[in-house]
Backbone as ProteinMPNN parsed JSONL, in Angstrom:
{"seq_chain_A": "XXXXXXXXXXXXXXXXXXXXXXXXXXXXXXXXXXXXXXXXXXXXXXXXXXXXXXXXXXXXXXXXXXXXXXXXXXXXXXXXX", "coords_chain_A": {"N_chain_A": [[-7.203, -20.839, -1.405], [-8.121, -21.286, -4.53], [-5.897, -21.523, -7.87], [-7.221, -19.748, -10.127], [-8.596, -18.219, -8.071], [-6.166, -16.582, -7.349], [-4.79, -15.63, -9.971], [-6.613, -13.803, -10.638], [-6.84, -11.998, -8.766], [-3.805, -10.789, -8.92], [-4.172, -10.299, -11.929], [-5.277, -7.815, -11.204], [-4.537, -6.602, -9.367], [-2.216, -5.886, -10.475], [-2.988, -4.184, -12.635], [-4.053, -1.924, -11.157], [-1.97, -0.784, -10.351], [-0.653, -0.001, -13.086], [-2.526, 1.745, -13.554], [-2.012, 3.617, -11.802], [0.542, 4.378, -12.77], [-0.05, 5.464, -15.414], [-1.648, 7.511, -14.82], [0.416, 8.957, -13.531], [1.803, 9.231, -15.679], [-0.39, 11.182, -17.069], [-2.037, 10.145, -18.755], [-4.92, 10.091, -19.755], [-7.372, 8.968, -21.234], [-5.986, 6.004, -20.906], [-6.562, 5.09, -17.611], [-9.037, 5.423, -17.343], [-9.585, 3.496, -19.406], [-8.507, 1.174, -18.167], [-9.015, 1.142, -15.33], [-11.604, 0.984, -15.409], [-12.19, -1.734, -16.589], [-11.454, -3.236, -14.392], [-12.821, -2.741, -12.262], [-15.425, -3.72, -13.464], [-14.43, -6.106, -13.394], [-14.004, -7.011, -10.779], [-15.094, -4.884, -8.363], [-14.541, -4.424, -5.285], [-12.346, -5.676, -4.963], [-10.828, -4.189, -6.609], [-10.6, -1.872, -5.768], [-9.689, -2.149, -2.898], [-7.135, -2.95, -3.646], [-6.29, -0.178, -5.054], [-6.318, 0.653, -2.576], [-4.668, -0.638, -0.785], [-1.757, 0.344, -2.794], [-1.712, 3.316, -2.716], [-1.14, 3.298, 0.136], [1.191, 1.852, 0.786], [2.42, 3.907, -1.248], [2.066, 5.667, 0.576], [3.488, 5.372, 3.261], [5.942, 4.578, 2.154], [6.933, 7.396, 1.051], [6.991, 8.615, 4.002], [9.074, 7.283, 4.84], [11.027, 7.854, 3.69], [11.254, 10.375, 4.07], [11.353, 10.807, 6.916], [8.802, 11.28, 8.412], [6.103, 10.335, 9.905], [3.681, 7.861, 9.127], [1.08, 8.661, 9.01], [1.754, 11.828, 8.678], [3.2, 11.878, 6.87], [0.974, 11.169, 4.979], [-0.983, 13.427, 5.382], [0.262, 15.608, 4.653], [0.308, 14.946, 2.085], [-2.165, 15.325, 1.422], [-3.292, 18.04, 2.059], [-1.423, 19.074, 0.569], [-3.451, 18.582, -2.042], [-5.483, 20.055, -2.019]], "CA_chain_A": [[-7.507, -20.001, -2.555], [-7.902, -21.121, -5.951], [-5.015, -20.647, -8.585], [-7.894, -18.792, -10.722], [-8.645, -16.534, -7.975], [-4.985, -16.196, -7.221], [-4.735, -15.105, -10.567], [-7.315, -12.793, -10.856], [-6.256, -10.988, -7.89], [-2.627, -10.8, -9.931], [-4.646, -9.333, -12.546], [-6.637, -6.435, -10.313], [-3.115, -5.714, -8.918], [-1.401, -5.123, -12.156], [-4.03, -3.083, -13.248], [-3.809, -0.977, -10.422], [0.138, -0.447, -10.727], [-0.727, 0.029, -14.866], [-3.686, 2.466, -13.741], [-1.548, 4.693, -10.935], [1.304, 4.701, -14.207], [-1.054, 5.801, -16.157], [-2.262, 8.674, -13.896], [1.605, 9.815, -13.797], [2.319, 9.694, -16.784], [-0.965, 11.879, -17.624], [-2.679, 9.431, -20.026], [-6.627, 9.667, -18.813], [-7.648, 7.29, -21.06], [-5.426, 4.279, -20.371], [-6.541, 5.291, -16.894], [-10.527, 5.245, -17.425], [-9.794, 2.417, -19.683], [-7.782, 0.05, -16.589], [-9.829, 1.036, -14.301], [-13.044, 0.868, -15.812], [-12.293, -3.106, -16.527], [-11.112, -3.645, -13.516], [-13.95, -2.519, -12.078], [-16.355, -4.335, -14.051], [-14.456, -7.421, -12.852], [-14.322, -6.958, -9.17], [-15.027, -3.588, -7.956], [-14.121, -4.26, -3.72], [-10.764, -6.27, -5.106], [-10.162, -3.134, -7.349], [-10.741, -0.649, -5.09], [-8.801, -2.245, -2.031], [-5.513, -2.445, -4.636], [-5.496, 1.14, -4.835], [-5.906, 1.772, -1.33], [-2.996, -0.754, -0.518], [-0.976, 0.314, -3.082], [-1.662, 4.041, -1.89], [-0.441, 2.915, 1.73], [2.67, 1.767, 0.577], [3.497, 4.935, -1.377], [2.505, 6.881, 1.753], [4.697, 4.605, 3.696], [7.599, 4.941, 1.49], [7.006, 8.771, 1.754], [6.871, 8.709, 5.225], [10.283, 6.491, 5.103], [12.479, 9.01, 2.748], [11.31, 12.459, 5.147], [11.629, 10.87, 8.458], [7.864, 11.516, 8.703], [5.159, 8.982, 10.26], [3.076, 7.658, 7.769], [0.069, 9.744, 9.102], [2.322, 12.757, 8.529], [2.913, 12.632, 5.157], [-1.072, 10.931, 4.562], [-1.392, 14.825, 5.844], [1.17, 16.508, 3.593], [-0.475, 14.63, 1.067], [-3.675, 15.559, 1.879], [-3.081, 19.305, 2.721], [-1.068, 19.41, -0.914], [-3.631, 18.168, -3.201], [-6.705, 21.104, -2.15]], "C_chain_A": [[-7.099, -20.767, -3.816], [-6.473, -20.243, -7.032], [-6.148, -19.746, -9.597], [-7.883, -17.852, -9.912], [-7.526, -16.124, -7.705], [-4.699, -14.846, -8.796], [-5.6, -13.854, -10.937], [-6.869, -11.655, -10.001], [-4.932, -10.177, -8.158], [-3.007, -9.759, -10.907], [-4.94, -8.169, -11.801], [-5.185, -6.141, -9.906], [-2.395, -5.129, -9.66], [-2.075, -4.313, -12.719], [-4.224, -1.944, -12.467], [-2.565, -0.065, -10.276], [-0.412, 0.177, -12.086], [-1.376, 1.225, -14.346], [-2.615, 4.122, -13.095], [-0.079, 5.254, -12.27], [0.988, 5.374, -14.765], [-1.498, 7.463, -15.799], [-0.812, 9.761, -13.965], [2.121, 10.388, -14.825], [1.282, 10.963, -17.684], [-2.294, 11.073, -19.284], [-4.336, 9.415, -19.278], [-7.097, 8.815, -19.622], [-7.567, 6.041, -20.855], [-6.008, 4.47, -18.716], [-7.759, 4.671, -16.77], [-10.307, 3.512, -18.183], [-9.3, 0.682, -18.353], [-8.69, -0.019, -15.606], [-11.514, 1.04, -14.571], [-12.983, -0.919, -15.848], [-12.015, -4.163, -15.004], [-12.185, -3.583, -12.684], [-15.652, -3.514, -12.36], [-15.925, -5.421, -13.502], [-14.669, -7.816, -11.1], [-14.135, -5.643, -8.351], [-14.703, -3.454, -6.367], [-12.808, -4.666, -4.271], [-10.114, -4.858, -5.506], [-9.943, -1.726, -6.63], [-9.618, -1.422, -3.614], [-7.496, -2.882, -2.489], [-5.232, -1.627, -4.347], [-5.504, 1.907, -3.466], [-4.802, 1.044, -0.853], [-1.969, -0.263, -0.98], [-0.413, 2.071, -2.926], [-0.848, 3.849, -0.653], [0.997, 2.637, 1.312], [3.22, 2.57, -0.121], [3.557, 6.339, -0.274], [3.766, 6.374, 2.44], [6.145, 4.41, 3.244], [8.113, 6.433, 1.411], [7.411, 9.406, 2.835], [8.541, 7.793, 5.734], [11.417, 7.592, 4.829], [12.151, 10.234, 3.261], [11.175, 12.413, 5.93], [10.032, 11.513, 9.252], [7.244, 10.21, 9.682], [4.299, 8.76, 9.188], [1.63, 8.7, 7.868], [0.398, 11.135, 8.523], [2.086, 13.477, 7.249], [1.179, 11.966, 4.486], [-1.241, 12.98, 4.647], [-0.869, 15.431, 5.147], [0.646, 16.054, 2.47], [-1.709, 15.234, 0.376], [-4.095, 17.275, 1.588], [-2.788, 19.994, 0.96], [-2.122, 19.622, -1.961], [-5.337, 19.439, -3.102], [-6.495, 22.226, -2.99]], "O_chain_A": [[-5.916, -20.888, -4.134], [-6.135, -19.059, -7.048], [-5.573, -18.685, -9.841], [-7.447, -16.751, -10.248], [-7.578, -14.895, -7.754], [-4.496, -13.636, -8.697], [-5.078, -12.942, -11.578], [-6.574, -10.546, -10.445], [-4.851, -9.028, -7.724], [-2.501, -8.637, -10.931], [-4.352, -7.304, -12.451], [-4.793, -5.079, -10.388], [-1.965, -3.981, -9.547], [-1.461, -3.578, -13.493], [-4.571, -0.918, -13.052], [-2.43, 1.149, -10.119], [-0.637, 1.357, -11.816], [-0.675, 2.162, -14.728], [-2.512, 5.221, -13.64], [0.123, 6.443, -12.517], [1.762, 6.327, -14.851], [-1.597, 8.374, -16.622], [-0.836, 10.943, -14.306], [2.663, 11.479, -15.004], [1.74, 11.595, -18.635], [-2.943, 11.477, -20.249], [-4.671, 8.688, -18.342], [-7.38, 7.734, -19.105], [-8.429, 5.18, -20.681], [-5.745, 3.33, -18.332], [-7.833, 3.568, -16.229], [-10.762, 2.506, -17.64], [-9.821, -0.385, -18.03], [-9.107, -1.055, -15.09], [-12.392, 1.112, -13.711], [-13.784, -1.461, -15.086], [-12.291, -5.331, -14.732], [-12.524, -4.709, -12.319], [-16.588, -3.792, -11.61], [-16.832, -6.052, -12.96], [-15.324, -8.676, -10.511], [-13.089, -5.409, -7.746], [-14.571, -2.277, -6.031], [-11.953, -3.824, -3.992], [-9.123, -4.403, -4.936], [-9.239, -0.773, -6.964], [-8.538, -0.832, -3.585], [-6.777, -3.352, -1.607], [-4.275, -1.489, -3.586], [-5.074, 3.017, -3.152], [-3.856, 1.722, -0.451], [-1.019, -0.162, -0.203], [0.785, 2.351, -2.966], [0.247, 4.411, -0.623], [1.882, 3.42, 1.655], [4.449, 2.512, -0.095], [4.289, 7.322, -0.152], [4.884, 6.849, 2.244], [7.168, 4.155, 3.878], [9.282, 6.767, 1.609], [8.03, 10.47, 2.842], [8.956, 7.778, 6.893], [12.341, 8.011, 5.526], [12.799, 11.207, 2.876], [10.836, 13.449, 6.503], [10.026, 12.066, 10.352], [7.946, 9.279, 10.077], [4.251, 9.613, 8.301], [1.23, 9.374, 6.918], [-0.501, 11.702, 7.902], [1.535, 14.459, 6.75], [0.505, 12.493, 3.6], [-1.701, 13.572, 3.671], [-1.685, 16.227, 4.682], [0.47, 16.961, 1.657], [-2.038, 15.494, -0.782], [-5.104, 17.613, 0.969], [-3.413, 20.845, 0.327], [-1.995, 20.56, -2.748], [-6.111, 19.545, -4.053], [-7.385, 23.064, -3.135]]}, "name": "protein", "num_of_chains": 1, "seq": "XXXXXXXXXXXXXXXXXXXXXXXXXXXXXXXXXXXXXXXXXXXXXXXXXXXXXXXXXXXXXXXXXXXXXXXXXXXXXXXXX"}
């Protein structure tokens, strides 16, 4: 791999972290705006960010309530209808 695409991938990750921030903190346009560029640059890179970086806050979920990670995916899941 290329240090460009290294870096790009760097980028699309930070922008995903910045975007899910973003989402917490309630800001929808820094949200639309992150993820709209991100998007435009590599929309499979950008999209399989937020499902890793998803996985690892189920997985850290699933660490701190003695769940399985499916568990809380499901408590997750179950919550947000």
């Amino acid at each position: 791999m290329r240090g460009s695409e290294r870096k790009n991938q760097a980028g699309l990750h930070r922008a995903a972290v910045d975007a899910v921030a973003a989402c917490l903190a309630g800001e929808d346009a820094d949200i639309h705006n992150l993820t709209d560029a991100a998007v435009r640059q590599d929309a499979l890179l950008a999209a399989l960010n937020l499902v890793a970086l998803a996985a690892a806050a189920v997985t850290a979920l699933a660490e701190a309530t003695g769940r399985t990670p499916h568990e809380a995916l499901r408590s997750i899941d179950r919550a947000g209808r």
